[in-house]
mmCIF file of the N, C-alpha and C atoms, coordinates in Angstrom:
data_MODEL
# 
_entry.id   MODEL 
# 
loop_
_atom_site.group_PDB 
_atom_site.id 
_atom_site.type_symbol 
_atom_site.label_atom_id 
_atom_site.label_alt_id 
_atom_site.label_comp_id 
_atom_site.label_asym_id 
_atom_site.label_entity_id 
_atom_site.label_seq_id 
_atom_site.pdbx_PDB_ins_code 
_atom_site.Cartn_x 
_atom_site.Cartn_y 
_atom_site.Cartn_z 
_atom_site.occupancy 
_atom_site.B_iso_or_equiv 
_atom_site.pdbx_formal_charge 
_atom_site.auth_seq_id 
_atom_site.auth_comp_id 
_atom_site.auth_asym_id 
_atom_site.auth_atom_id 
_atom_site.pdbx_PDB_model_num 
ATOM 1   N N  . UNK A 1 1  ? 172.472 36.250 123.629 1.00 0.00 ? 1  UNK A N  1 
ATOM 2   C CA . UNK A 1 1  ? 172.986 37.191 124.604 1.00 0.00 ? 1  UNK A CA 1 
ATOM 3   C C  . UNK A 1 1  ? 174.503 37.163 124.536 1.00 0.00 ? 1  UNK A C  1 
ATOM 4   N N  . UNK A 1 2  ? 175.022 38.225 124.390 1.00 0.00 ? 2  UNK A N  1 
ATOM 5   C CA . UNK A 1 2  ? 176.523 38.500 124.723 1.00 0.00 ? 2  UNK A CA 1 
ATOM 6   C C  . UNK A 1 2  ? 176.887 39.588 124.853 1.00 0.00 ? 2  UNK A C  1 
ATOM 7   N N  . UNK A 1 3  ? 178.546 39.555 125.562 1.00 0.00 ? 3  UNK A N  1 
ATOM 8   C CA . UNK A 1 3  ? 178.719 40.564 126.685 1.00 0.00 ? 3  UNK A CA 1 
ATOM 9   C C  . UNK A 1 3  ? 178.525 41.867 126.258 1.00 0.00 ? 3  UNK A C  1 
ATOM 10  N N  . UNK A 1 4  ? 178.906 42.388 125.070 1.00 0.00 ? 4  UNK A N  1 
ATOM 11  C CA . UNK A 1 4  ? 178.339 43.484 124.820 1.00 0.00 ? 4  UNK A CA 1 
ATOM 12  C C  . UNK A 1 4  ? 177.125 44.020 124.975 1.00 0.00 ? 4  UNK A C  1 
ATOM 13  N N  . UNK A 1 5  ? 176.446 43.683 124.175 1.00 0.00 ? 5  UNK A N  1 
ATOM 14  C CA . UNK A 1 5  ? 175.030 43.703 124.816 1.00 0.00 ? 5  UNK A CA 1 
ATOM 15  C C  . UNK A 1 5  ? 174.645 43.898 126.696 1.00 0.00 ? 5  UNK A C  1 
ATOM 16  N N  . UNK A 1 6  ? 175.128 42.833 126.854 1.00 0.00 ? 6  UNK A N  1 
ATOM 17  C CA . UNK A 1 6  ? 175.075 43.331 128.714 1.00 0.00 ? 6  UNK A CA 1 
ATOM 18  C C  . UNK A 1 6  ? 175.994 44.907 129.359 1.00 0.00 ? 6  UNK A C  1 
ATOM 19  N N  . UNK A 1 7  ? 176.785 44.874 128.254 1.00 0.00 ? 7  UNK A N  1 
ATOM 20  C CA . UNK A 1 7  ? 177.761 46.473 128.864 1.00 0.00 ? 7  UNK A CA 1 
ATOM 21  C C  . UNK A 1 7  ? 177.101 47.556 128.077 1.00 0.00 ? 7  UNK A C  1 
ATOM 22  N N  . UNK A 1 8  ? 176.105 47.028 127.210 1.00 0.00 ? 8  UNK A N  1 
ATOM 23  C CA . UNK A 1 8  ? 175.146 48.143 126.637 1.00 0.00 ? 8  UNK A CA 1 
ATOM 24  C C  . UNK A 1 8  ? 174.097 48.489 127.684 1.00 0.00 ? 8  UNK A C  1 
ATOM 25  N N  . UNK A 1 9  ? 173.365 47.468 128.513 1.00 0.00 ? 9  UNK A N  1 
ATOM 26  C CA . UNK A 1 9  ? 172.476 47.824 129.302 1.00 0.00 ? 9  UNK A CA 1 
ATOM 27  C C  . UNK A 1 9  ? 172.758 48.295 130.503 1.00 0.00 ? 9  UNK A C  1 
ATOM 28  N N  . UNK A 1 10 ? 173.839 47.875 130.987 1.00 0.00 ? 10 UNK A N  1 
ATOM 29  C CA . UNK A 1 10 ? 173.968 48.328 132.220 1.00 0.00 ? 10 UNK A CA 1 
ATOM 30  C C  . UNK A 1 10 ? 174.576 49.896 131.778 1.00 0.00 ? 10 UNK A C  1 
ATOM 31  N N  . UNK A 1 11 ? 175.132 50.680 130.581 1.00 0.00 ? 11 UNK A N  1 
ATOM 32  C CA . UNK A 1 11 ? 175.442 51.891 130.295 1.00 0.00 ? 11 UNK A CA 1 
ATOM 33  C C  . UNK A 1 11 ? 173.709 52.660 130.424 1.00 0.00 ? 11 UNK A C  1 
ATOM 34  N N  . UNK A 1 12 ? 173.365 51.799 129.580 1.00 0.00 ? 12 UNK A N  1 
ATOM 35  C CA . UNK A 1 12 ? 171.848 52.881 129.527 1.00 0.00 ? 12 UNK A CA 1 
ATOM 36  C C  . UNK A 1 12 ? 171.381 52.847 131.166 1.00 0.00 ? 12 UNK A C  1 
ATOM 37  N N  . UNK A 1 13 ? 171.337 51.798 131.756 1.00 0.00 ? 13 UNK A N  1 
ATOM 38  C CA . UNK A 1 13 ? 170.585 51.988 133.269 1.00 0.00 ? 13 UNK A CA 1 
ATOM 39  C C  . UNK A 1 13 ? 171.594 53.051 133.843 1.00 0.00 ? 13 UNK A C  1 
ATOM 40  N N  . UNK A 1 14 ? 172.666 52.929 133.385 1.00 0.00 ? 14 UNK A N  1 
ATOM 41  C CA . UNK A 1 14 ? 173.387 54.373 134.482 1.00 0.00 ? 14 UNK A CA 1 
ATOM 42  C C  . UNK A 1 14 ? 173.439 55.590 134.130 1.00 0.00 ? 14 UNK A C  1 
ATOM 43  N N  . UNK A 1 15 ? 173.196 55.411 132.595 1.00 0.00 ? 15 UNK A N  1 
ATOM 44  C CA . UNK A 1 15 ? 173.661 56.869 131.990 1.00 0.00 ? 15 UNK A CA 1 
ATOM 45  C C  . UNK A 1 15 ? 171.979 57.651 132.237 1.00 0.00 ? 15 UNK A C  1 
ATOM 46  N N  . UNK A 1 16 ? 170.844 56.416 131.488 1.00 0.00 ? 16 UNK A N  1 
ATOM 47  C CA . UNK A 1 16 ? 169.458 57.535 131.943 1.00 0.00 ? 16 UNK A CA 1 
ATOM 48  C C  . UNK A 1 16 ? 169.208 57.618 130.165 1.00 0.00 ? 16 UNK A C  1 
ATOM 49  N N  . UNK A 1 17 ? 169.968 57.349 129.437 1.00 0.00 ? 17 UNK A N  1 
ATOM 50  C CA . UNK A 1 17 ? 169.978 58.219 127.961 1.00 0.00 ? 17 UNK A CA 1 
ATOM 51  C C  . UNK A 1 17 ? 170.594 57.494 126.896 1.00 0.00 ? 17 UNK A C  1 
ATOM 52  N N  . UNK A 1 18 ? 169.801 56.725 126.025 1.00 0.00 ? 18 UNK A N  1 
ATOM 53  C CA . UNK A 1 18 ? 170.316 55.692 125.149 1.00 0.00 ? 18 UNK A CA 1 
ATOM 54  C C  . UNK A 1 18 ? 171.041 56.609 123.643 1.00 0.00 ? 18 UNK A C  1 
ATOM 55  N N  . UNK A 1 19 ? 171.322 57.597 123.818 1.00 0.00 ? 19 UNK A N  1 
ATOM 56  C CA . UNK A 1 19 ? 172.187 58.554 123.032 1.00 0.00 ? 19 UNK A CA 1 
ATOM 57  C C  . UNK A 1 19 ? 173.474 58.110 123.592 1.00 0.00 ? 19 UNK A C  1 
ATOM 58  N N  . UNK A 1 20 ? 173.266 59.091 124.972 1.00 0.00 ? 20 UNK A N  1 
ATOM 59  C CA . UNK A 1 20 ? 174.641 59.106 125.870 1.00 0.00 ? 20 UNK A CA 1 
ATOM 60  C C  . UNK A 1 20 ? 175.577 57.892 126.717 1.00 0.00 ? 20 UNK A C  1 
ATOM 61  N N  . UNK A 1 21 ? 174.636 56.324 126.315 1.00 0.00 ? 21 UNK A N  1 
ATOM 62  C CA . UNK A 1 21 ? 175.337 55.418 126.405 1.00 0.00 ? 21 UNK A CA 1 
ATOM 63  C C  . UNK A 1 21 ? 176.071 54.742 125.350 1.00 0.00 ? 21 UNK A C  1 
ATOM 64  N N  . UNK A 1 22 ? 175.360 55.363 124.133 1.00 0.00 ? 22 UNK A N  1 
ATOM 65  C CA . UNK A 1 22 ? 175.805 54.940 122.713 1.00 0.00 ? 22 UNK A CA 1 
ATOM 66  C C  . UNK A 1 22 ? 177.468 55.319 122.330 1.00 0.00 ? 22 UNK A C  1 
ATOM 67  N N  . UNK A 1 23 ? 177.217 56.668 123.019 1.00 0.00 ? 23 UNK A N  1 
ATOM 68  C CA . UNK A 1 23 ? 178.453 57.839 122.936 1.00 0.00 ? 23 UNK A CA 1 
ATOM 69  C C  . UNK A 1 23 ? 179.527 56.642 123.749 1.00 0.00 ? 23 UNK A C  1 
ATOM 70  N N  . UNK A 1 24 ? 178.822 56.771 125.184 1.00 0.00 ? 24 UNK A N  1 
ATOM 71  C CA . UNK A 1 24 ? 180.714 55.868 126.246 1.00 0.00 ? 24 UNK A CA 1 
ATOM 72  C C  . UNK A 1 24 ? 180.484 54.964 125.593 1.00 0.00 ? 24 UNK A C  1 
ATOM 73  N N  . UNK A 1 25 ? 179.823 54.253 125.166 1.00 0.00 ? 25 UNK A N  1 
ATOM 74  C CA . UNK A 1 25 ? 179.881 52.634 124.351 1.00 0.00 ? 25 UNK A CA 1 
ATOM 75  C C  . UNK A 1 25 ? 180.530 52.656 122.768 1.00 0.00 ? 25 UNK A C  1 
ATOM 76  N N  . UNK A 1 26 ? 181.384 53.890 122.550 1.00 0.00 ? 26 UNK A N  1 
ATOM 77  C CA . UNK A 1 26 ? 181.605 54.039 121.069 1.00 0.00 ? 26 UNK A CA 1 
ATOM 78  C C  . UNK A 1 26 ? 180.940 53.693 120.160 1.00 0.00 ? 26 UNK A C  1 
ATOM 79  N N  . UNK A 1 27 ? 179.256 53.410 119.760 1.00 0.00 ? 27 UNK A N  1 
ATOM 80  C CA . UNK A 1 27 ? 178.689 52.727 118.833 1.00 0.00 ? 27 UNK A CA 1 
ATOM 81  C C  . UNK A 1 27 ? 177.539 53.387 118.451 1.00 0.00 ? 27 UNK A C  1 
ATOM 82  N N  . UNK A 1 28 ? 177.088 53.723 117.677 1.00 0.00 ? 28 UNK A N  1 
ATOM 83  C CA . UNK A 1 28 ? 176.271 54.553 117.001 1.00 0.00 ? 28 UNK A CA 1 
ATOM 84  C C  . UNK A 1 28 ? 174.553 53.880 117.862 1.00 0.00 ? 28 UNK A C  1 
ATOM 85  N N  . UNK A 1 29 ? 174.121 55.171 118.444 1.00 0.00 ? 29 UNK A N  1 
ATOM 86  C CA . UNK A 1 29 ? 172.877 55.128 118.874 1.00 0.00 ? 29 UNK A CA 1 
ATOM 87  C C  . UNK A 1 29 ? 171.580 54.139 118.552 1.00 0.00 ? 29 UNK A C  1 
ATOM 88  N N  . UNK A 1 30 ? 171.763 53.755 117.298 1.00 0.00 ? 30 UNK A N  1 
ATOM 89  C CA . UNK A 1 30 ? 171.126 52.827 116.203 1.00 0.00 ? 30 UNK A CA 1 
ATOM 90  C C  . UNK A 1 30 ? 171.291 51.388 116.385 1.00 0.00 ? 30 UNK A C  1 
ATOM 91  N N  . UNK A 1 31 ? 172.856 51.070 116.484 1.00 0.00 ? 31 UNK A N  1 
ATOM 92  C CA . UNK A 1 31 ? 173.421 50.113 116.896 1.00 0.00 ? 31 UNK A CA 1 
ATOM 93  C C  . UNK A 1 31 ? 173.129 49.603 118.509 1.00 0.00 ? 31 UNK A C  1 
ATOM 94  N N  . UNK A 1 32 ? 173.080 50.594 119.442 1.00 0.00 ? 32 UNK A N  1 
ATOM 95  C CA . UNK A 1 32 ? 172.942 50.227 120.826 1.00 0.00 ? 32 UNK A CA 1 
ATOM 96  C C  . UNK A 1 32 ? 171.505 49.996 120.903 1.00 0.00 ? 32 UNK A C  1 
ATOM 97  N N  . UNK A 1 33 ? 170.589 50.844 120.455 1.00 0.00 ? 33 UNK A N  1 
ATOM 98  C CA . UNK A 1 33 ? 169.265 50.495 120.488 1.00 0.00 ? 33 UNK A CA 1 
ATOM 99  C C  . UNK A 1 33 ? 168.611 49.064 119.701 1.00 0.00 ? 33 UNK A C  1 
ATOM 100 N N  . UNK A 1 34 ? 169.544 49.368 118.625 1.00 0.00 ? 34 UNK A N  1 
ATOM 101 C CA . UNK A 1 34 ? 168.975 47.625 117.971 1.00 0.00 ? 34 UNK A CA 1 
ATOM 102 C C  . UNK A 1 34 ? 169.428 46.354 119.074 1.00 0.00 ? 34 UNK A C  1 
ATOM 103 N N  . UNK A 1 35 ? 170.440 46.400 119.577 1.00 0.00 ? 35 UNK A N  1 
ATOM 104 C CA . UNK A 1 35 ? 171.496 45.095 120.532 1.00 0.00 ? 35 UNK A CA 1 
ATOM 105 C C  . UNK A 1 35 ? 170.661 45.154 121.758 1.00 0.00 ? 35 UNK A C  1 
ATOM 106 N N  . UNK A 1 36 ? 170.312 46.496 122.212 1.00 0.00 ? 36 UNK A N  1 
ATOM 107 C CA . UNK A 1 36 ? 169.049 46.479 123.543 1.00 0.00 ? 36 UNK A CA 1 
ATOM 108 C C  . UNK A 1 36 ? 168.042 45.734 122.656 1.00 0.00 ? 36 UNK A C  1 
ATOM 109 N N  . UNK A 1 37 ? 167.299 46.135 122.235 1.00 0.00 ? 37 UNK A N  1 
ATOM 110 C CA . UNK A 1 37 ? 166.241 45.801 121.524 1.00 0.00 ? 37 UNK A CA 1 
ATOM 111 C C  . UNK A 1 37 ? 166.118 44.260 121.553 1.00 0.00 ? 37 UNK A C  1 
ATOM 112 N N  . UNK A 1 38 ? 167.051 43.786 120.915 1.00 0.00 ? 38 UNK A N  1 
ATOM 113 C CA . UNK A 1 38 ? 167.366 42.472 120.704 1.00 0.00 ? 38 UNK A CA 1 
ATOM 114 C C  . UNK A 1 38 ? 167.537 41.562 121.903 1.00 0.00 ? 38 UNK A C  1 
ATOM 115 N N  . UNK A 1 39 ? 168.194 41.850 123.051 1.00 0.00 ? 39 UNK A N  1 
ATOM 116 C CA . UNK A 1 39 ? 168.170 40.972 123.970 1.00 0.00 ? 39 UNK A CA 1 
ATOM 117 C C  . UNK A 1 39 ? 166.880 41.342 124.524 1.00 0.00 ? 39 UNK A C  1 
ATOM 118 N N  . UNK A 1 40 ? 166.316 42.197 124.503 1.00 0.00 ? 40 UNK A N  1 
ATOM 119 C CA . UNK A 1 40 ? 164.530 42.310 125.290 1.00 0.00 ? 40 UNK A CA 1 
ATOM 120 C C  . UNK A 1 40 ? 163.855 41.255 124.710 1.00 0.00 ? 40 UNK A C  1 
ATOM 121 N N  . UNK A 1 41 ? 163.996 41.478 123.342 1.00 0.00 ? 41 UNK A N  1 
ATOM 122 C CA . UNK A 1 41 ? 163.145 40.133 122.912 1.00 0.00 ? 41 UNK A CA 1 
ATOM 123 C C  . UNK A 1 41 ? 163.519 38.745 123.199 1.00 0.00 ? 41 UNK A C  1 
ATOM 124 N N  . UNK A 1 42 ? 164.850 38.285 122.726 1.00 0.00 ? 42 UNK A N  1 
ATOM 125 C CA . UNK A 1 42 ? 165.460 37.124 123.435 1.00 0.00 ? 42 UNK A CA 1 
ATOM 126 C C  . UNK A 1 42 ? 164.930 36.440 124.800 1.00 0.00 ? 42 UNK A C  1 
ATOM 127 N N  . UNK A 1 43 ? 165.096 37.770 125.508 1.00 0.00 ? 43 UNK A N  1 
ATOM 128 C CA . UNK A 1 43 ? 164.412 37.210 127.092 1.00 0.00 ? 43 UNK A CA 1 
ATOM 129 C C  . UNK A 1 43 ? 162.927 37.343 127.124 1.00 0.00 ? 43 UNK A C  1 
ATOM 130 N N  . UNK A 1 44 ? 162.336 38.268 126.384 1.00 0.00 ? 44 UNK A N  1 
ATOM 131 C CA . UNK A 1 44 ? 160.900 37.879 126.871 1.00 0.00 ? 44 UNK A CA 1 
ATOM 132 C C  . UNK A 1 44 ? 160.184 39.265 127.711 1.00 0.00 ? 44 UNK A C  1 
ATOM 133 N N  . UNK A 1 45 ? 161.171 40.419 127.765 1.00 0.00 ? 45 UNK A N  1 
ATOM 134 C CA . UNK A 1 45 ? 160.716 41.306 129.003 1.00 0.00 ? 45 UNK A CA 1 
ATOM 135 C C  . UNK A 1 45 ? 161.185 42.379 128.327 1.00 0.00 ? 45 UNK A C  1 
ATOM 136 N N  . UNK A 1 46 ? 161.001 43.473 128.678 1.00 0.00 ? 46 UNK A N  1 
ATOM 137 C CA . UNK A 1 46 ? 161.783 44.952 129.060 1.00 0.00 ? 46 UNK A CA 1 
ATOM 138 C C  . UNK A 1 46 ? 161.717 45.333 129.575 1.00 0.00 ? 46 UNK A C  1 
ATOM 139 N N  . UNK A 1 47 ? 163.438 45.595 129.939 1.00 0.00 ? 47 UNK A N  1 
ATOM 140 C CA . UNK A 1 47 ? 164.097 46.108 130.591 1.00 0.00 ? 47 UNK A CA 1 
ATOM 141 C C  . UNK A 1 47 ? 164.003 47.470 130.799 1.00 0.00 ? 47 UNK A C  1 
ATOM 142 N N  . UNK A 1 48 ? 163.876 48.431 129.371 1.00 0.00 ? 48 UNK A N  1 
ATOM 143 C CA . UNK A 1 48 ? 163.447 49.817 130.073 1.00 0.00 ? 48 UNK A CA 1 
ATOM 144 C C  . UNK A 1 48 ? 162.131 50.020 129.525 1.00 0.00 ? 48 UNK A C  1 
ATOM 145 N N  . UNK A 1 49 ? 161.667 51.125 130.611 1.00 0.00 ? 49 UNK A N  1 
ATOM 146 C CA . UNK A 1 49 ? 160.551 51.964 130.106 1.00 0.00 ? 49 UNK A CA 1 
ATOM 147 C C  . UNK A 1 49 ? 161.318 52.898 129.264 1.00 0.00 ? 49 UNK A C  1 
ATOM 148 N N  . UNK A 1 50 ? 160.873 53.313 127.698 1.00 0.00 ? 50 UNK A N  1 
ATOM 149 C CA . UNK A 1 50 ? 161.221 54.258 126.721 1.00 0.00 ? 50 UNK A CA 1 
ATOM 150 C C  . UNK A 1 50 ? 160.445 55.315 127.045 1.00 0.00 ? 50 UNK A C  1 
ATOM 151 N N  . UNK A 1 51 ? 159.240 55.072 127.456 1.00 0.00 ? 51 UNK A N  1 
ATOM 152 C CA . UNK A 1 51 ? 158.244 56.352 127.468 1.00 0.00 ? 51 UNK A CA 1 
ATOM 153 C C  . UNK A 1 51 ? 158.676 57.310 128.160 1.00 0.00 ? 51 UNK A C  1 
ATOM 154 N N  . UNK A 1 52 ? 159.747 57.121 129.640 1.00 0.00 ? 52 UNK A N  1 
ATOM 155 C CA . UNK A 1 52 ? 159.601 58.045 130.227 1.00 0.00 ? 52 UNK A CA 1 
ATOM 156 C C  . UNK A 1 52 ? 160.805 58.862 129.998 1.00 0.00 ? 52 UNK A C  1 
ATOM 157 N N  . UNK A 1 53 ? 161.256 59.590 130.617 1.00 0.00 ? 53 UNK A N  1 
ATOM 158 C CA . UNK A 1 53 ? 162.060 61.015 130.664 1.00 0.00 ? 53 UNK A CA 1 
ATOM 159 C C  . UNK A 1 53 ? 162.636 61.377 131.927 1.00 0.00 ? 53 UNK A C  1 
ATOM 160 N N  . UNK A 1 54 ? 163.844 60.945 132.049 1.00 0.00 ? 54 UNK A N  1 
ATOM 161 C CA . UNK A 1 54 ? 164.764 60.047 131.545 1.00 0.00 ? 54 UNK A CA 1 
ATOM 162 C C  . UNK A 1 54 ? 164.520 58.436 131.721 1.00 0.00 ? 54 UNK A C  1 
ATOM 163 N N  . UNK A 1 55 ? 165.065 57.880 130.899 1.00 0.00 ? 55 UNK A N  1 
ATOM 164 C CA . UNK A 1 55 ? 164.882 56.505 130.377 1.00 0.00 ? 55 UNK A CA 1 
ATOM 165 C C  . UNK A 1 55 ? 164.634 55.766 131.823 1.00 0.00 ? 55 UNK A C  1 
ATOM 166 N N  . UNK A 1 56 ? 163.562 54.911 132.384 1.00 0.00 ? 56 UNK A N  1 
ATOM 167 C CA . UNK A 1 56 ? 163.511 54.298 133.822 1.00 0.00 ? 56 UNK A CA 1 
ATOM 168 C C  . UNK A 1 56 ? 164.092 52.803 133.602 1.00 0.00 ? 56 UNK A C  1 
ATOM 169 N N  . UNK A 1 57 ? 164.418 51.853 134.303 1.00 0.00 ? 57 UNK A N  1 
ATOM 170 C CA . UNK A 1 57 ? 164.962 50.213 134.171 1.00 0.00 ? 57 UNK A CA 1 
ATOM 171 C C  . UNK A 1 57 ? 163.508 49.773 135.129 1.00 0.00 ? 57 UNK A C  1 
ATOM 172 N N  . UNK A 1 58 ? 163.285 49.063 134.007 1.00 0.00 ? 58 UNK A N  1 
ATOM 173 C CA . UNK A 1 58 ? 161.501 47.844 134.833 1.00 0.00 ? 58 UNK A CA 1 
ATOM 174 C C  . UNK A 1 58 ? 162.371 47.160 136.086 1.00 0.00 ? 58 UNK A C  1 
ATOM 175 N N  . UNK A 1 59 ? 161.279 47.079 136.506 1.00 0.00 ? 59 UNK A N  1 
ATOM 176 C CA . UNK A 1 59 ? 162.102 45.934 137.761 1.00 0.00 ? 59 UNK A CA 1 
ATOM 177 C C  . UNK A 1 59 ? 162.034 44.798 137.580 1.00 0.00 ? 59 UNK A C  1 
ATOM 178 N N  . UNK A 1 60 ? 161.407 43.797 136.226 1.00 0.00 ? 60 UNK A N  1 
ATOM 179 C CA . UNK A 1 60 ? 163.066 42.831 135.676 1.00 0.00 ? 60 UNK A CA 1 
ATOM 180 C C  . UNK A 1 60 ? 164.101 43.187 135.257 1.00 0.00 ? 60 UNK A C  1 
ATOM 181 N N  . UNK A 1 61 ? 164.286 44.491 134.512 1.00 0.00 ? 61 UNK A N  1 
ATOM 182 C CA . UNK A 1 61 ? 164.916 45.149 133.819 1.00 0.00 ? 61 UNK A CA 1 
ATOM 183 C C  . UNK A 1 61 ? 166.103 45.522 135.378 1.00 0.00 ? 61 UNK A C  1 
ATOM 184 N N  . UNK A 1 62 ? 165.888 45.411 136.269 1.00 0.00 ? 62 UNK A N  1 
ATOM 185 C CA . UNK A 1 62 ? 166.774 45.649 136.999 1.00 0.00 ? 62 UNK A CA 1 
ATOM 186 C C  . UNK A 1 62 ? 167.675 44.619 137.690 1.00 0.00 ? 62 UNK A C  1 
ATOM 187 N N  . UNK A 1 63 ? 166.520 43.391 137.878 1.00 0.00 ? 63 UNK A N  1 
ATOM 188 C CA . UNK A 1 63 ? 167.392 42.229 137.992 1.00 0.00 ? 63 UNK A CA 1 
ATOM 189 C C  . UNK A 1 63 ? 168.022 41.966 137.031 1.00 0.00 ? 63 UNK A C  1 
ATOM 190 N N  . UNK A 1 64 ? 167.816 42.119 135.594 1.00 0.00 ? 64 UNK A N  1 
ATOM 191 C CA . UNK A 1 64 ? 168.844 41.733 134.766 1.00 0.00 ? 64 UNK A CA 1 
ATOM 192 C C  . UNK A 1 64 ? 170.336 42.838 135.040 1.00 0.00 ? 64 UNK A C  1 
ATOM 193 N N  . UNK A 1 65 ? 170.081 44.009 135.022 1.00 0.00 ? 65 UNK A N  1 
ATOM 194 C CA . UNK A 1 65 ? 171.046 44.364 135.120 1.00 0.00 ? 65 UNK A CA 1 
ATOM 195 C C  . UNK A 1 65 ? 172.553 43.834 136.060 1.00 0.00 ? 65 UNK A C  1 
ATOM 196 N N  . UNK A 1 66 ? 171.483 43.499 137.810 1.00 0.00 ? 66 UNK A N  1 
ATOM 197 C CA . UNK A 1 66 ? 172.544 43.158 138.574 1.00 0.00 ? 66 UNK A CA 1 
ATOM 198 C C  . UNK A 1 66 ? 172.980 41.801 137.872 1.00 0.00 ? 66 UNK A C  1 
ATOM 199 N N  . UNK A 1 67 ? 172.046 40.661 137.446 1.00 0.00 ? 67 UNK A N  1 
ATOM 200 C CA . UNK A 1 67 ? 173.233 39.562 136.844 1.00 0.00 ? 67 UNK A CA 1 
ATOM 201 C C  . UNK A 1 67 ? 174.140 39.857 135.457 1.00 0.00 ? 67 UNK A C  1 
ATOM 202 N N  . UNK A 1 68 ? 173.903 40.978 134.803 1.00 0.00 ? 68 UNK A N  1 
ATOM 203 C CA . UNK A 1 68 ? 174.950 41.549 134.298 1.00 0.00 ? 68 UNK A CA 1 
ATOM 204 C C  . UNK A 1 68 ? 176.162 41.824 134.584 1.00 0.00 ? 68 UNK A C  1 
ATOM 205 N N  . UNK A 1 69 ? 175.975 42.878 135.641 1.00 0.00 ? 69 UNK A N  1 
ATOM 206 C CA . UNK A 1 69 ? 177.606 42.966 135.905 1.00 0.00 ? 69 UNK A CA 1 
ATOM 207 C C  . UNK A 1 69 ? 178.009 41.833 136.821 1.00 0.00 ? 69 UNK A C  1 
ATOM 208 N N  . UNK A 1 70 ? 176.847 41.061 137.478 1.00 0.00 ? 70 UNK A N  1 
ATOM 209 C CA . UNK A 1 70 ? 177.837 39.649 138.112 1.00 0.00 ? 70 UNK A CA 1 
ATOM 210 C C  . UNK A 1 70 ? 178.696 39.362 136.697 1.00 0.00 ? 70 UNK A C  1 
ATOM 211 N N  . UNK A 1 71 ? 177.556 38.989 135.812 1.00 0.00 ? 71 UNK A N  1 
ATOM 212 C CA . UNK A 1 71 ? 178.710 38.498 134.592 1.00 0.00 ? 71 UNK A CA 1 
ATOM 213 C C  . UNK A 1 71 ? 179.597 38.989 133.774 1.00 0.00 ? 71 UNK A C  1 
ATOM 214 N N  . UNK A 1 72 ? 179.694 39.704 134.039 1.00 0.00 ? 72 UNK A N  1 
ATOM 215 C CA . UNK A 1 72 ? 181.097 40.807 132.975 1.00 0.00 ? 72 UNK A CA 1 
ATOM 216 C C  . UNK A 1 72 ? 181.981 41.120 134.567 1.00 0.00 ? 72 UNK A C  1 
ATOM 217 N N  . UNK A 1 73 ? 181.642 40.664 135.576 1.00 0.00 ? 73 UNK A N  1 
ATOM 218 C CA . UNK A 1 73 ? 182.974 41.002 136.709 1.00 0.00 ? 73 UNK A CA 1 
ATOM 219 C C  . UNK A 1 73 ? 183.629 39.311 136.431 1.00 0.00 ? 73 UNK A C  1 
ATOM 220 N N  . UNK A 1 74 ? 182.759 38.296 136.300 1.00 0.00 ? 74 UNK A N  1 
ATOM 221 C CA . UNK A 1 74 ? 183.231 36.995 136.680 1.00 0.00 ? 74 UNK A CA 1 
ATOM 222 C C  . UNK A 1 74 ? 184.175 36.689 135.059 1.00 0.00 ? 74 UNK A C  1 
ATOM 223 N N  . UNK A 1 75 ? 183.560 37.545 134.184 1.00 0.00 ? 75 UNK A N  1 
ATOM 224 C CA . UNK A 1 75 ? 184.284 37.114 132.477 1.00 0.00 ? 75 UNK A CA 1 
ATOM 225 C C  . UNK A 1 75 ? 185.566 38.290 132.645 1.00 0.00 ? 75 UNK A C  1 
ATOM 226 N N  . UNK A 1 76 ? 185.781 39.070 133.938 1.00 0.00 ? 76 UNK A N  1 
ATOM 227 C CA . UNK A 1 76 ? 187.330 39.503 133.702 1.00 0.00 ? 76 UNK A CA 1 
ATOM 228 C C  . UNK A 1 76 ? 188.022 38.978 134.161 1.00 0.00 ? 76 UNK A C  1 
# 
């Protein structure tokens, strides 16, 4: 896990659209989806539902988020 990755997820939980978080995250759609991808497995869970329209955050997927930005407020 690292911080990028956490400023990747909390973009997709706000944006709704793992395109349009790829875009504010400057990093190619491919790239953000592999680094999501990757910490889902790490932890064991996912975080989003893909199936739906627009993208939903599971409700671990949501507790992770809030200790996300605890941790990217406490690493500024």
């Amino acid at each position: 896990m690292n911080f990028q990755q956490l400023e990747y997820i909390i973009a997709v939980d706000q944006l709704k659209n793992f395109s349009r978080a790829a875009e504010f995250c400057n990093v190619t759609q491919a790239t953000l989806s592999a680094m999501v991808k990757k910490l889902e497995e790490e932890l064991g869970i996912s975080i989003f539902d893909r199936k739906s329209n627009p993208i939903m955050t599971t409700e671990c997927g949501s507790d992770i988020i809030v200790e996300a930005k605890k941790v990217l407020f406490h690493a500024q």
